[in-house]
C-alpha positions in Angstrom: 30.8 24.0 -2.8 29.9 27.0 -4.9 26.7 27.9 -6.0 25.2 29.9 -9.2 23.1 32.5 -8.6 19.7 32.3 -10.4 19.0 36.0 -11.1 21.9 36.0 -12.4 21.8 32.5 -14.9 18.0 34.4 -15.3 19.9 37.1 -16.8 22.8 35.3 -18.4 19.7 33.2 -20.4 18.0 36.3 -21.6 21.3 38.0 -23.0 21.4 34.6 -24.8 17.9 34.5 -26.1 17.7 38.4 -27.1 21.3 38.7 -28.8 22.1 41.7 -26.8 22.3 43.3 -22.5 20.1 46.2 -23.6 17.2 43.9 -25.0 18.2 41.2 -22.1 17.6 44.3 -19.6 14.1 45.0 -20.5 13.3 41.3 -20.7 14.3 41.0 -16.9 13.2 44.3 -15.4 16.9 45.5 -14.5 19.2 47.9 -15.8 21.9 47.2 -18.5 24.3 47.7 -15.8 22.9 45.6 -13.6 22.8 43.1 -16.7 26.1 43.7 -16.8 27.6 43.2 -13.3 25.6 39.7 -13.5 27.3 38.3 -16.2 30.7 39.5 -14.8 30.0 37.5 -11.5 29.0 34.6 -13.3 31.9 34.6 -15.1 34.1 35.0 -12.0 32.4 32.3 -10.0 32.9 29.4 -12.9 36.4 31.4 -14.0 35.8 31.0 -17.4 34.5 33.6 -20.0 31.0 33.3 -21.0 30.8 35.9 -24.0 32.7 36.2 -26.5 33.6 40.1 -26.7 35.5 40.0 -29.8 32.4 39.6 -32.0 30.5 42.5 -33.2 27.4 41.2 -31.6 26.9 39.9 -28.0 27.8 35.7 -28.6 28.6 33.2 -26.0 32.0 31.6 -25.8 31.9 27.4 -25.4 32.2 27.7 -21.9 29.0 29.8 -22.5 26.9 27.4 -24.6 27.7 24.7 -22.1 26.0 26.8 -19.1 23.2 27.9 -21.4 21.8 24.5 -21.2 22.8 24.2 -17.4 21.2 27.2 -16.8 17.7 26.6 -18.7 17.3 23.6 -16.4 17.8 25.1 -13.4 15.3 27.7 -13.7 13.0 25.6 -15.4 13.3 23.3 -12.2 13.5 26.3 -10.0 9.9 28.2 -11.8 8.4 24.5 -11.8 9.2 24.3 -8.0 7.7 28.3 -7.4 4.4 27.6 -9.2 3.7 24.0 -7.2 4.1 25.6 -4.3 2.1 29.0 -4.5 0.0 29.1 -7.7 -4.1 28.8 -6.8 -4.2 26.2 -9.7 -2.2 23.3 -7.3 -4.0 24.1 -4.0 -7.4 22.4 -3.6 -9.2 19.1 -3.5 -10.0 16.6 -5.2 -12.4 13.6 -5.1 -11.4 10.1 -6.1 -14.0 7.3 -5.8 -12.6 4.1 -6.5 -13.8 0.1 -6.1 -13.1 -1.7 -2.6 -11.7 -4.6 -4.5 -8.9 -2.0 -6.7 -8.2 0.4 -3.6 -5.7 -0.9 -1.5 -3.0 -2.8 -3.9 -1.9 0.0 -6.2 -3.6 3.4 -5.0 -1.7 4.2 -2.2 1.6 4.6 -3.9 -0.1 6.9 -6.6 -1.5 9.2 -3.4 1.7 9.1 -2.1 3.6 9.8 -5.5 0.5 12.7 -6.3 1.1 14.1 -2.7 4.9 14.4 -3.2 4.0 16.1 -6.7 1.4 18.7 -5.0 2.1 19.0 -1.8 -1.1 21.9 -0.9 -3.9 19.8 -2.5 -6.1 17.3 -0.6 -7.1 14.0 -2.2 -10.4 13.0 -0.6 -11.1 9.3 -1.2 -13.6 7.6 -1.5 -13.7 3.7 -1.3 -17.4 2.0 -2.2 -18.9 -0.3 -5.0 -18.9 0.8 -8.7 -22.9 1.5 -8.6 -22.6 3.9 -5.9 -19.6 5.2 -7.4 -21.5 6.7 -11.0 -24.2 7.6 -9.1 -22.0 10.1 -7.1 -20.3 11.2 -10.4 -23.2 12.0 -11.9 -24.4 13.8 -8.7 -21.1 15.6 -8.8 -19.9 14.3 -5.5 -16.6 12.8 -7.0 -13.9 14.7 -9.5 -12.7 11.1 -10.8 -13.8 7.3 -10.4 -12.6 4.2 -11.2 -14.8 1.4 -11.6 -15.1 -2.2 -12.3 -17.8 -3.0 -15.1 -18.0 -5.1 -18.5 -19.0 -2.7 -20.6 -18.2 1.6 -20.1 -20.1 4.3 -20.1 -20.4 7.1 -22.0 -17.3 9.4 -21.3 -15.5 6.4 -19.5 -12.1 5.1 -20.8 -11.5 1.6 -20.1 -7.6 1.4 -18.6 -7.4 -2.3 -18.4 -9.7 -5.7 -18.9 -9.3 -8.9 -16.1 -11.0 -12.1 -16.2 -13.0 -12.8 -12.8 -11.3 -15.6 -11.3 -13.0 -18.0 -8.4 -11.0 -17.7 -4.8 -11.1 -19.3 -1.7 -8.5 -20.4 1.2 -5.4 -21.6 0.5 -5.3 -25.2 -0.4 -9.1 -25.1 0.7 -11.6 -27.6 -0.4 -15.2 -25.5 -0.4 -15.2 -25.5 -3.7 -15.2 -29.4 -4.3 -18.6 -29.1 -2.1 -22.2 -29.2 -4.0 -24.5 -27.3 -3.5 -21.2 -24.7 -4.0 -20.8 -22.6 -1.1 -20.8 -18.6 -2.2 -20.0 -16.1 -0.2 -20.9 -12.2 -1.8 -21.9 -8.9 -0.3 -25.1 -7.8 -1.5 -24.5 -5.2 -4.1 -21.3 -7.2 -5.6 -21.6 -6.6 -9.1 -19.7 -9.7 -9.8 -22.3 -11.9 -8.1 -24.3 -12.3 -10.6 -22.1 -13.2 -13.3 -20.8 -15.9 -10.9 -24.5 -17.2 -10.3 -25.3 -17.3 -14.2 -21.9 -19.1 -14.8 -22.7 -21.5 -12.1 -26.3 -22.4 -13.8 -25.0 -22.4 -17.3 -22.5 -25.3 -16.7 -25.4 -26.8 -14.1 -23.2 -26.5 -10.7 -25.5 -25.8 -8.0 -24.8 -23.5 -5.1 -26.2 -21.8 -2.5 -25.5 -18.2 -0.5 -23.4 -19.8 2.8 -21.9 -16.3 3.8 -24.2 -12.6 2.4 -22.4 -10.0 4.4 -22.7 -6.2 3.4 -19.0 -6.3 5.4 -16.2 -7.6 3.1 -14.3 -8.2 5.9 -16.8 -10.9 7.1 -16.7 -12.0 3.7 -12.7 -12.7 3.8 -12.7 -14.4 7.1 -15.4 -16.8 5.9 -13.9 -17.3 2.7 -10.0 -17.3 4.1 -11.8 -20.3 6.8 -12.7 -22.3 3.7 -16.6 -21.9 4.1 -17.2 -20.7 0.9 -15.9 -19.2 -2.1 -15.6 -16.2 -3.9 -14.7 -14.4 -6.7 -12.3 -11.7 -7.8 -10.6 -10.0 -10.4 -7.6 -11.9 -11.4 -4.1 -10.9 -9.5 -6.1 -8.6 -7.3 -6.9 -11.5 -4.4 -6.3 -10.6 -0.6 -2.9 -12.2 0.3 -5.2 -14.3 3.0 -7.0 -15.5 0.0 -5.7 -17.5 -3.2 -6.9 -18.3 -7.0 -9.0 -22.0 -6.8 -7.0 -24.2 -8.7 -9.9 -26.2 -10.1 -8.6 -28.0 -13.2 -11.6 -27.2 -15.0 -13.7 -28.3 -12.1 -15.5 -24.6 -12.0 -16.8 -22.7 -15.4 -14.6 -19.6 -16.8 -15.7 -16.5 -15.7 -15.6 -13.3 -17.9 -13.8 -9.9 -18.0 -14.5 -7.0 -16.0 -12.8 -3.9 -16.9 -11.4 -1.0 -14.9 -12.9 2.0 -15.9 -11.6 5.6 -15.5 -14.7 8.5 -15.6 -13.7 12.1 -15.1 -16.3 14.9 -14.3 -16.3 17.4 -17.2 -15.6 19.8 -14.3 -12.0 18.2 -13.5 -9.9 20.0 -15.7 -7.2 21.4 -13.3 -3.6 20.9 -14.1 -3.5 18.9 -10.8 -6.7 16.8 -11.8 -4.8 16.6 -15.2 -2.1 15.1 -13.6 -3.8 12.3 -11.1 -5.7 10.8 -13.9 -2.7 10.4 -16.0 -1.2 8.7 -12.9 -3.9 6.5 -12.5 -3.6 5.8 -16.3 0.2 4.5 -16.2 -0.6 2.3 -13.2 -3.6 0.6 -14.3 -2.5 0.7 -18.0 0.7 -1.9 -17.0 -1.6 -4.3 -15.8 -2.1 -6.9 -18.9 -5.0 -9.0 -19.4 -4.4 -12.4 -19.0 -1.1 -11.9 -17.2 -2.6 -13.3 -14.0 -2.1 -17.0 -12.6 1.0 -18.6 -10.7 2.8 -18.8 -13.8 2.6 -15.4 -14.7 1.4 -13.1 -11.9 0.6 -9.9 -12.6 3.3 -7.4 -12.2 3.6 -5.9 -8.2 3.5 -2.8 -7.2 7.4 -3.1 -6.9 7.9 -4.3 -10.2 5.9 -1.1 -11.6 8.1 1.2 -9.5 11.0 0.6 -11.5 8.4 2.3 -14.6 7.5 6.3 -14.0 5.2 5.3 -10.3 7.1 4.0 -7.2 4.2 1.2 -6.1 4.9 -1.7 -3.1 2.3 -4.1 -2.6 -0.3 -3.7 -0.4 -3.4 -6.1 0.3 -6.4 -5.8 -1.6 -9.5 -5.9 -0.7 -13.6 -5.9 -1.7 -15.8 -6.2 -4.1 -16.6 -3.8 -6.8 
């Protein structure tokens, strides 16, 4: 297998884009000999002329216009590859802050896809509830965040809205029990919306399982003590949508909000948000339920982001 050399498809580009070797030389630093001897090698590699000499001025044959094209990609690819992996601009850090409950199903895949993308900067993430999370943006502790609220914030961008959905253990039966048992962490801003909905259709429940640990929170509602509530299609695979027939009041819609410091304006910080953006922006509202579940992580891959599922977990 033969390969092209890219000084010389460098050159060949800049006789192309100047009309002449003696402009094309000054363009790329060499002499017009050197110009020269490039294009002749080029042309003996592929065996096929790539200017036509006849004309008065310097022209490309067919065989010439076809490379040209070639020949732009490959050093666009080739500069692209040069400037990922040495410029100042993509080495760094960067803080993301993002919900317990939106971490784990689709932001993996997006650190991985980002990582492959720039390989020298560091993505330092941070996992905690959407209170704590403006608070450290406004501190300037994070770069980006993404939270869970129903409203947004000045300089937010909301990517997506979800209903709030009650969940509990698979084919579980807490939620037939009154008092209804709840199970939230303390600072869960969806606790309260749950609570008000409770009282305003006159169900009454009390606090079986308060646990600053989602994990505890899980195992008692995945044991059918209690119930819980999420944001639709983001449920634990341990945990599943209550099926109530009406049995529990509708719950509102939360959206995912995207905040990014004024500071973040790298081409790499540029770049993770918009990543962030296609991800979260598939995600439809009202897609969710078993009879049309919101598209995976797999089904999303086939789109511009490779995503496989992955559990999710707490509570904004």
């Amino acid at each position: 297998m033969r390969n092209l050399d890219l000084t010389a498809l460098r050159s060949f580009v800049a006789v192309a884009d100047t009309g002449g070797v003696t402009r094309a030389a000054a363009q790329v630093n060499l002499t017009q000999s050197a110009v020269s001897m490039q294009l002749k090698r080029l042309e003996e590699a592929l065996d096929v002329p790539l200017i036509d000499r006849s004309a008065r001025s310097v022209a490309l044959s067919p065989s010439g216009e076809q490379l040209l094209s070639y020949a732009r990609r490959m050093l666009e690819l080739n500069d692209e590859a040069i400037l990922r992996l040495t410029a100042d601009d993509y080495e760094g850090e960067i803080t993301l802050g993002v919900p317990h409950d939106i971490a784990t199903r689709y932001i993996p895949m997006v650190l991985k896809r980002f990582n492959a993308q720039f390989p020298r900067m560091r993505i330092q993430l941070f996992a905690s509830y959407t209170r704590k999370l403006l608070r450290q943006l406004e501190a300037g502790e994070c770069d980006m965040i993404l939270t869970t609220e129903d409203s947004i914030g000045r300089d937010g961008e909301t990517l997506c809205s979800l209903p709030l959905v009650w969940a509990g253990a698979p084919d579980g039966a807490a939620w037939r029990q009154r008092p209804l048992p709840l199970a939230f962490e303390g600072d869960c801003v969806f606790r309260g919306p749950a609570q008000r909905a409770l009282d305003a259709a006159g169900i009454g429940w009390q606090m079986a399982i308060e646990s600053d640990s989602t994990r505890a929170i899980e195992a008692g509602v995945s044991a059918d003590l209690a119930i819980h509530v999420v944001l639709e299609g983001m449920e634990p695979p341990y945990i599943r949508e209550v099926e109530h027939g009406g049995g529990l009041p509708d719950l509102r819609s939360f959206n995912i909000n995207l905040y990014v410091a004024p500071k973040a304006t790298g081409p790499a910080h540029l770049a993770l948000a918009d990543l962030v953006r296609q991800v979260y922006g598939t995600i439809k509202s009202g897609a969710g339920g078993s009879q049309q579940p919101y598209p995976s992580p797999v089904a999303i891959s086939k789109a511009p982001i490779p995503l496989q599922p992955v559990p999710a977990a707490e509570c904004g």
